[in-house]
C-alpha positions as CSV (number, residue, x, y, z in Angstrom):
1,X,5.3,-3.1,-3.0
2,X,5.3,0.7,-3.5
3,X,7.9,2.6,-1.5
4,X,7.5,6.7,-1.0
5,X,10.4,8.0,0.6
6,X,9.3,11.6,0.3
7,X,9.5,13.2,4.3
8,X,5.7,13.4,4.1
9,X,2.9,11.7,2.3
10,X,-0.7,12.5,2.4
11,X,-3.3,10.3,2.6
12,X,-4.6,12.3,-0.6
13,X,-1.6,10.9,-2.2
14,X,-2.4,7.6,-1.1
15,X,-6.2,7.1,-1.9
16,X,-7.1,10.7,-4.1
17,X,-10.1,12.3,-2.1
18,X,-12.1,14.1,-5.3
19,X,-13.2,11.2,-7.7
20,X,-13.1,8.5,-5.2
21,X,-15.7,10.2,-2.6
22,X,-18.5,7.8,-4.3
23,X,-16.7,4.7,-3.2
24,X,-16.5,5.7,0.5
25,X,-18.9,2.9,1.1
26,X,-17.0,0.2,-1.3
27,X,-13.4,-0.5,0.0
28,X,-13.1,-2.9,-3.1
29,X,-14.0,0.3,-5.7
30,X,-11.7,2.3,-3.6
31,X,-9.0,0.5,-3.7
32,X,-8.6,0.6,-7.3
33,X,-7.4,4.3,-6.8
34,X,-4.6,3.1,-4.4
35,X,-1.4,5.3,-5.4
36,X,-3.3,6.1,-8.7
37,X,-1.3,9.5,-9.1
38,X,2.5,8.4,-7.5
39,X,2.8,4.7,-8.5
40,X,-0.4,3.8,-11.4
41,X,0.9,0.4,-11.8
42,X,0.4,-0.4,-7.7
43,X,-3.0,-1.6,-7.9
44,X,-2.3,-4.2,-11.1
45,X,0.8,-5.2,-9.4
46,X,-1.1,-5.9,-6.1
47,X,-3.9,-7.9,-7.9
48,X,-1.3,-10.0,-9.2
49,X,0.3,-10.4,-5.5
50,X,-3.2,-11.2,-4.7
51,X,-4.2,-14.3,-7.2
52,X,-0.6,-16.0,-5.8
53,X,-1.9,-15.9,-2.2
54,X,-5.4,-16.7,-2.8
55,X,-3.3,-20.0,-5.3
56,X,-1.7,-20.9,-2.3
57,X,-4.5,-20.4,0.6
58,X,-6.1,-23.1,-2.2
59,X,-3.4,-25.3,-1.4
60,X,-2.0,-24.8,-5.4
61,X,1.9,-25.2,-5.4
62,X,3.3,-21.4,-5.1
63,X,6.3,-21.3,-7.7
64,X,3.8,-23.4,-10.0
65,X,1.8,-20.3,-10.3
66,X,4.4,-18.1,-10.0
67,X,7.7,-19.4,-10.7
68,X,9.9,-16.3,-10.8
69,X,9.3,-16.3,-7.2
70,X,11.7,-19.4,-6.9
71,X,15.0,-16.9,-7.5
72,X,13.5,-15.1,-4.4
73,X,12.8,-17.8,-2.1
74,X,16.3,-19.1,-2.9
75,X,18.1,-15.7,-2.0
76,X,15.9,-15.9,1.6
77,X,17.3,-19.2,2.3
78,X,20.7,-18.1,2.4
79,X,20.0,-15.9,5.3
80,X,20.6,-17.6,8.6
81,X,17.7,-19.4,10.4
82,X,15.4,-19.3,6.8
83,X,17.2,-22.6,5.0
84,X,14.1,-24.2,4.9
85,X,11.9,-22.0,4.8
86,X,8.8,-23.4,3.0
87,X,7.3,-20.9,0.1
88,X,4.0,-22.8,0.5
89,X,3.7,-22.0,4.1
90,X,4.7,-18.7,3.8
91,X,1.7,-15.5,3.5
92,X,2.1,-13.2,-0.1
93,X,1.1,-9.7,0.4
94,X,1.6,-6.0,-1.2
95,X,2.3,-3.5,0.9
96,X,3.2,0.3,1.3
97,X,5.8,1.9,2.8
98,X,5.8,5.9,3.3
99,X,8.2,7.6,5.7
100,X,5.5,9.6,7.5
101,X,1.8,9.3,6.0
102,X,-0.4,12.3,7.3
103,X,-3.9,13.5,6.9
104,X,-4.0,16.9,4.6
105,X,-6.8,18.9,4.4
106,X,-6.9,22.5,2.3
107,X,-7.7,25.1,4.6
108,X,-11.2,26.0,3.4
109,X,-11.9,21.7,4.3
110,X,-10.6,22.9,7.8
111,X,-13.3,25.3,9.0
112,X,-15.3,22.9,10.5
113,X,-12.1,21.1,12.3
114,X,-11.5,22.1,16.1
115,X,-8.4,23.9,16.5
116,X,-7.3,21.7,18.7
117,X,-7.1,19.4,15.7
118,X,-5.2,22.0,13.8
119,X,-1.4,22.2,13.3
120,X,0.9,23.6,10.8
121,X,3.1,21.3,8.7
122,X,6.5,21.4,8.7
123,X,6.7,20.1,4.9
124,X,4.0,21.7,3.5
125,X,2.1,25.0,3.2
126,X,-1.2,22.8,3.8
127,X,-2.6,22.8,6.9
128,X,-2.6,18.8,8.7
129,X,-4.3,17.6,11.5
């Protein structure tokens, strides 16, 4: 999980636009640069996230492949109406969380952009749409 609590976050910041415009047609290539300037270790930590659900979509036993997920599990089922909930049944994913992701473009990307599109940003001297 990468959390960005920043007021603001680009999708620039997200996926970096410059040395990832070859990989527009490769969502697999692309992804590699997911939070490659805020958070570098995201996309190792995701892979890792990723072999445990593709273990258990195989029907392998969960905390067999990844046993320090047992203290986890064990914290969840002390929350009311989770007792039994069953780490084998239960979908492993990575996700990102960002307060309010927007779409930044420098203003010389923007000449081509409708105004209607345009707005100013509150949070940064960029220009968003």
């Amino acid at each position: 999980m990468a959390k960005i609590r920043d007021e603001v976050t680009t999708t620039d910041e997200l996926i970096p636009s410059g040395e990832t415009s070859s990989y527009r047609s490769n969502p697999l290539g692309l992804a590699e640069f997911t939070l490659s300037r805020r958070d570098p270790e995201y996309v190792g930590r995701s892979k890792v996230v990723d072999r445990i659900e593709k273990a258990r979509n195989r029907g392998e036993d969960v905390l067999k492949v990844a046993p320090e997920l047992k203290a986890i599990f064990d914290k969840i089922k002390t929350i009311e109406n989770y007792e039994n909930i069953d780490i084998n049944a239960t979908e492993i994913g990575s996700m990102i969380y960002a307060n309010k992701p927007e779409t930044v473009q420098p203003e010389s990307k923007l000449q081509d952009c409708p105004k209607s599109y345009r707005r100013s940003c509150k949070y940064s001297k960029r220009l968003c749409y």
